[in-house]
VMD Tcl script that draws the C-alpha trace (Angstrom):
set ca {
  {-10.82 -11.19 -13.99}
  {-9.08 -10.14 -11.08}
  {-11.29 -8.42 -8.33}
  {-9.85 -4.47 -7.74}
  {-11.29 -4.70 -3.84}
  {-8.57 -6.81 -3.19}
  {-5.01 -5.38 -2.08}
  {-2.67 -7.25 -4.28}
  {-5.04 -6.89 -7.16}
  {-5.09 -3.33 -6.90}
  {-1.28 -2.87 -6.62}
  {-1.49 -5.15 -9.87}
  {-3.73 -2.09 -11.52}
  {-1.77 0.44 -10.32}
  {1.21 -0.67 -11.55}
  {-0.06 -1.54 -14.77}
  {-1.68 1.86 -15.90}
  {0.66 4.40 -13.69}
  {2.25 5.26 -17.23}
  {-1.37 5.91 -18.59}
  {-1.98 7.84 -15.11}
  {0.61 9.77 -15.40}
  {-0.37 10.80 -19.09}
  {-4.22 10.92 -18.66}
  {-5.63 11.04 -15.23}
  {-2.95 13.45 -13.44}
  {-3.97 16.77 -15.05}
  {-7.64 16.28 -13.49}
  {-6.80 14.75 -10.21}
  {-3.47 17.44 -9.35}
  {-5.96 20.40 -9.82}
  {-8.40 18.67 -6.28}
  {-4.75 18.19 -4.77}
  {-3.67 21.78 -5.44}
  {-6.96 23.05 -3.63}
  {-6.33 20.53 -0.21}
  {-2.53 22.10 -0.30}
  {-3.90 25.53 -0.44}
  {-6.75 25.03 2.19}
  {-4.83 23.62 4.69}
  {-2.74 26.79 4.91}
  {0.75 25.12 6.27}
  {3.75 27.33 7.16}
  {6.97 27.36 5.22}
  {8.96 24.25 6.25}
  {6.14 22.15 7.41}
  {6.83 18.58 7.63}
  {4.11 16.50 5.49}
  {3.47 12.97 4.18}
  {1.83 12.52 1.23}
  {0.06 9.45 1.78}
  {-1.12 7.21 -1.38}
  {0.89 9.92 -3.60}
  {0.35 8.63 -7.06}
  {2.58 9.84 -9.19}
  {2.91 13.11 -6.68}
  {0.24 15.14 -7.22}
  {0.23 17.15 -3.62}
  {3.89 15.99 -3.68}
  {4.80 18.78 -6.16}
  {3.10 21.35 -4.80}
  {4.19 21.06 -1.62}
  {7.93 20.58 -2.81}
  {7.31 24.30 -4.58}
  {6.07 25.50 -1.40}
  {8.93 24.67 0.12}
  {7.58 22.18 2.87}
  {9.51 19.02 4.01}
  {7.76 16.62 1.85}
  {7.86 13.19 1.98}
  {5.49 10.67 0.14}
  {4.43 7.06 0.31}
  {2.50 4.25 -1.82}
  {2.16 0.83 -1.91}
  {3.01 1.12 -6.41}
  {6.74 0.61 -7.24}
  {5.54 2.15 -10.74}
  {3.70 5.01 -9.02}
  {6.71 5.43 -6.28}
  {9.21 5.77 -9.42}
  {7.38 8.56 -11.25}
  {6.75 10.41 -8.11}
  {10.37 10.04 -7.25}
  {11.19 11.88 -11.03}
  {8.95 14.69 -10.72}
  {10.01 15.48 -7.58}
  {13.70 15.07 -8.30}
  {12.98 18.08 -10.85}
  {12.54 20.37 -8.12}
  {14.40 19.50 -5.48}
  {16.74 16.29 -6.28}
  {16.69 15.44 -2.51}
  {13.14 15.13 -2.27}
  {13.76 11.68 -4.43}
  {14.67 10.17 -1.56}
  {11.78 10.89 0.84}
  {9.66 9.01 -1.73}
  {9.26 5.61 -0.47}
  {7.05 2.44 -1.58}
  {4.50 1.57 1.81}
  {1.52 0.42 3.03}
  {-0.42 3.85 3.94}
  {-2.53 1.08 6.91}
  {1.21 0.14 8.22}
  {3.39 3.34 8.20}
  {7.06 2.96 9.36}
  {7.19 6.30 10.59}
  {7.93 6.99 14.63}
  {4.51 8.73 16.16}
  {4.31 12.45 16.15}
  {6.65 12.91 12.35}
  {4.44 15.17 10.68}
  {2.95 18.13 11.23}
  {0.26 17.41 7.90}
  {-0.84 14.33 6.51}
  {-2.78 14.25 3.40}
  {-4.33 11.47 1.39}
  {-6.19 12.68 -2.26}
  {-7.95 10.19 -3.51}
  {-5.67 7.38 -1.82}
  {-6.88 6.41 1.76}
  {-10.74 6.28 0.30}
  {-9.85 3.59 -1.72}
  {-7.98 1.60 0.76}
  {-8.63 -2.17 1.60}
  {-9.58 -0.77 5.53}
  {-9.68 2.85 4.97}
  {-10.32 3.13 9.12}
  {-6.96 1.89 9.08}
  {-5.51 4.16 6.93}
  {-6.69 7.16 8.67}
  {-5.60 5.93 12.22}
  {-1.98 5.67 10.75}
  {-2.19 9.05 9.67}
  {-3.46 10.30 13.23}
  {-0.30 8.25 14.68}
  {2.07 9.93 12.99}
  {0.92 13.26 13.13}
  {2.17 15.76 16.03}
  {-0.57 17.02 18.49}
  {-2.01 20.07 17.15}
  {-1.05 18.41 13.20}
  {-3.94 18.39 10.52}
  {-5.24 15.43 8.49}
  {-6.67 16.67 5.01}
  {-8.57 13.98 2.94}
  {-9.63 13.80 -0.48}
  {-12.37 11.86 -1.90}
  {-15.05 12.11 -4.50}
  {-18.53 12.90 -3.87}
  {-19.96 10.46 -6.63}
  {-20.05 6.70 -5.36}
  {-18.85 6.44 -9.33}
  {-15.62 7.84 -9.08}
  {-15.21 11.43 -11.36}
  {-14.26 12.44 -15.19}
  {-15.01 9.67 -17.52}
  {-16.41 6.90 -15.29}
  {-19.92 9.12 -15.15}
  {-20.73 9.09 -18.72}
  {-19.81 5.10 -19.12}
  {-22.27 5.01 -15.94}
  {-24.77 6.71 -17.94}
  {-24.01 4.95 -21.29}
  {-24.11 1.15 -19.32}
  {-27.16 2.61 -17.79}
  {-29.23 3.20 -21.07}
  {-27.93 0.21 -22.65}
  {-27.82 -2.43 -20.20}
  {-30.33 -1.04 -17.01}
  {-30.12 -4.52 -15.31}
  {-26.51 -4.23 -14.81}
  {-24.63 -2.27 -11.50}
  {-22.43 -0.15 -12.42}
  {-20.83 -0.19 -9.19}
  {-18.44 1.63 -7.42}
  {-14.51 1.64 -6.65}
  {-15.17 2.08 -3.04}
  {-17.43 -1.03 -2.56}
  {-17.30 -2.52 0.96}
  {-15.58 0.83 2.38}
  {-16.30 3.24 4.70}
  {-18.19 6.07 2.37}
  {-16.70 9.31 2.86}
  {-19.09 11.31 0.38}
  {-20.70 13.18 2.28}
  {-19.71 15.78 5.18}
  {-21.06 13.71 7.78}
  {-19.95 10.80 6.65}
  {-16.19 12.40 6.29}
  {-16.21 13.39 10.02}
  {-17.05 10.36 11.22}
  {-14.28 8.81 9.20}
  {-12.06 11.53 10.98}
  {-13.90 11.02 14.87}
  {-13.26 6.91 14.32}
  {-9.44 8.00 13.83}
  {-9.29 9.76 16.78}
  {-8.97 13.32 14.97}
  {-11.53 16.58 15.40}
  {-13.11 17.23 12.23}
  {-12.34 21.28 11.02}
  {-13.71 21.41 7.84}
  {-15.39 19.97 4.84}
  {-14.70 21.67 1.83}
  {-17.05 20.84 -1.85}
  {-14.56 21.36 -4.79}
  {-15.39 21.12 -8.08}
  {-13.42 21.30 -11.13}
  {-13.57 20.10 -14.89}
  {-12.62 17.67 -16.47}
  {-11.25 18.65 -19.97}
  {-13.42 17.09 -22.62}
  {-11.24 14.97 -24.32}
  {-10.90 13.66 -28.16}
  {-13.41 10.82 -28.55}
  {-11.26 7.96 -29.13}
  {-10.00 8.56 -25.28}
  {-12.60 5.91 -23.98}
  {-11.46 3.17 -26.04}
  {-7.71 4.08 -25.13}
  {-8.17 3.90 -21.65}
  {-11.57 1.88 -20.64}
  {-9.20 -0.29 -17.78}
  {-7.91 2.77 -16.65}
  {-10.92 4.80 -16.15}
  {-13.67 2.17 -15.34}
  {-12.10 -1.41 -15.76}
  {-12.84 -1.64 -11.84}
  {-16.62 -1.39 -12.83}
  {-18.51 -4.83 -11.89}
  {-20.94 -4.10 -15.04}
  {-17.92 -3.54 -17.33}
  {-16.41 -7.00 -16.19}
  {-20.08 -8.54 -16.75}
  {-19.77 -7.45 -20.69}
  {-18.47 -9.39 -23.50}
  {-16.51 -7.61 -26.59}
  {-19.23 -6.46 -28.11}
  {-21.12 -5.12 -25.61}
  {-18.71 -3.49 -24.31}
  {-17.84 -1.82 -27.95}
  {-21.65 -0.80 -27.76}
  {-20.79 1.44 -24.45}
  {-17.42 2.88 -25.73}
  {-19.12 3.57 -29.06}
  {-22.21 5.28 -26.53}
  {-19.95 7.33 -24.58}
  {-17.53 8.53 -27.91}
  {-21.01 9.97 -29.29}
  {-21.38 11.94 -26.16}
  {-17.84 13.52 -26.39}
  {-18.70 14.37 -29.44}
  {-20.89 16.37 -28.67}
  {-18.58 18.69 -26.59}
  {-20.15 17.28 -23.06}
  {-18.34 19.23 -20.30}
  {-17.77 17.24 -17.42}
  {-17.12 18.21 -14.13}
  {-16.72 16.31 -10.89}
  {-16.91 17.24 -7.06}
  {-14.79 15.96 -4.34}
  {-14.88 16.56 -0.84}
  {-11.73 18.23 0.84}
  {-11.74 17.24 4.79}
  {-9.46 18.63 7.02}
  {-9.36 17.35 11.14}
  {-6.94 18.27 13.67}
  {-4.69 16.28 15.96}
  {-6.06 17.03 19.78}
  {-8.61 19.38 18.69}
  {-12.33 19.88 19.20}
  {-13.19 23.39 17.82}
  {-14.25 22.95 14.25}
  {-13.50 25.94 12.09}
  {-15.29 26.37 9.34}
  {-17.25 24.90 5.91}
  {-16.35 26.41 2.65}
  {-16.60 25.31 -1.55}
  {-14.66 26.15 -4.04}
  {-15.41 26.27 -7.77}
  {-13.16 26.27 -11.06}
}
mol new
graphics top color blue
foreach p $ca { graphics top sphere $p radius 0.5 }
foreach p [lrange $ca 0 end-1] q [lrange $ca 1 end] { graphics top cylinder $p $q radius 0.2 }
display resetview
């Protein structure tokens, strides 16, 4: 079993299930990624990188807003989606698309006048890193908006198969995608992220939004997708682990609505006045 902390494992997920990401996991995550393009409130032609873009989640949006857009990650599978979508809106935005390392961007210092990372820097090998390349190539006065969940678990699916594996198999860790990283679920813990970058922290914003309930085969469809990372999950043989997917089906059954929060930061480029704290709920 390969180990997810590591970088070249990772890319291997990634470019395994970006298909199955693109079907499955994209309608949640896009709605968090709509919110951090509407709270950071950029002017018409802003220059931003997308950093760890998936398959372009605050890509699109900012492509529709009419923004300079360009996007990075380390997936060839992820890159080429991206690279579709956001040929359907603009067909040059294909080619600001580009496969990278978000802890070793290319770009010359001061690019960008936004950088945002949803869900992408968190889970970085050196997420410290990750964030100081985003201060680099941001202008002085440019914001850094962050996106990561407030459960240690991850979000949608991966908190009832932490429930289920905790009923049935208590002795067992469930774990968490973002062991041996900086934790960014909290406020505090976000602007100390952003102070270690170099950046003035704004703004910590709690978002929360559903997670449509889906049909209750979905777990058995996509367990590697949704919590293959977990060390518990890896621990289980067949069977056991057909006694968790078998757990969590009953609970969709039931019509279980499940909802997850992430933290939206946002820090500023040669700033010290922090602006405000807000939340926003679907």
């Amino acid at each position: 079993m390969t180990d997810p902390s590591k970088p070249d494992a990772m890319r291997e997920h990634w470019e395994r299930t970006a298909e199955q990401y693109e079907a499955e996991g994209d309608a949640f995550t896009r709605q968090f990624a709509e919110e951090a393009w509407r709270l950071a409130d950029l002017a018409k032609g802003a220059k931003i990188l997308d950093v760890a873009t998936g398959v372009g989640a605050l890509l699109l949006p900012a492509l529709r807003a009419e923004a300079e857009a360009h996007a990075i990650d380390f997936s060839s599978a992820m890159v080429a989606r991206a690279r579709r979508r956001a040929a359907e809106i603009d067909p040059a935005a294909a080619y600001r698309v580009t496969q990278m390392d978000g802890q070793a961007l290319t770009f010359a210092q001061g690019s960008f006048d936004a950088a945002f990372s949803i869900f992408g820097v968190m889970l970085f090998p050196d997420p410290d890193a990750g964030l100081a390349e985003m201060a680099h190539v941001l202008r002085p006065g440019g914001l850094a908006i962050v996106g990561a969940w407030q459960s240690a678990a991850g979000a949608g699916p991966a908190l009832l198969f932490q429930d289920a594996i905790a009923t049935l198999f208590p002795d067992l860790e469930f774990g968490s995608p973002l062991a041996g990283r900086p934790p960014f679920n909290t406020p505090e813990r976000m602007d100390a992220a952003f102070a270690r970058a170099g950046l003035a922290p704004q703004a910590v914003h709690h978002v929360t939004r559903p997670w449509a309930t889906p049909e209750a085969d979905w777990p058995r469809k996509n367990a590697a997708l949704a919590f293959g990372w977990s060390p518990a999950w890896q621990a289980l043989g067949e069977a056991d682990r057909d006694r968790v997917i078998e757990a969590v089906e009953a609970r969709l059954r039931t019509g279980v609505q499940i909802e997850a929060t992430a933290l939206i930061g946002i820090a500023r480029k040669g700033s010290s006045r922090r602006n405000w704290i807000g939340s926003a709920r679907a």
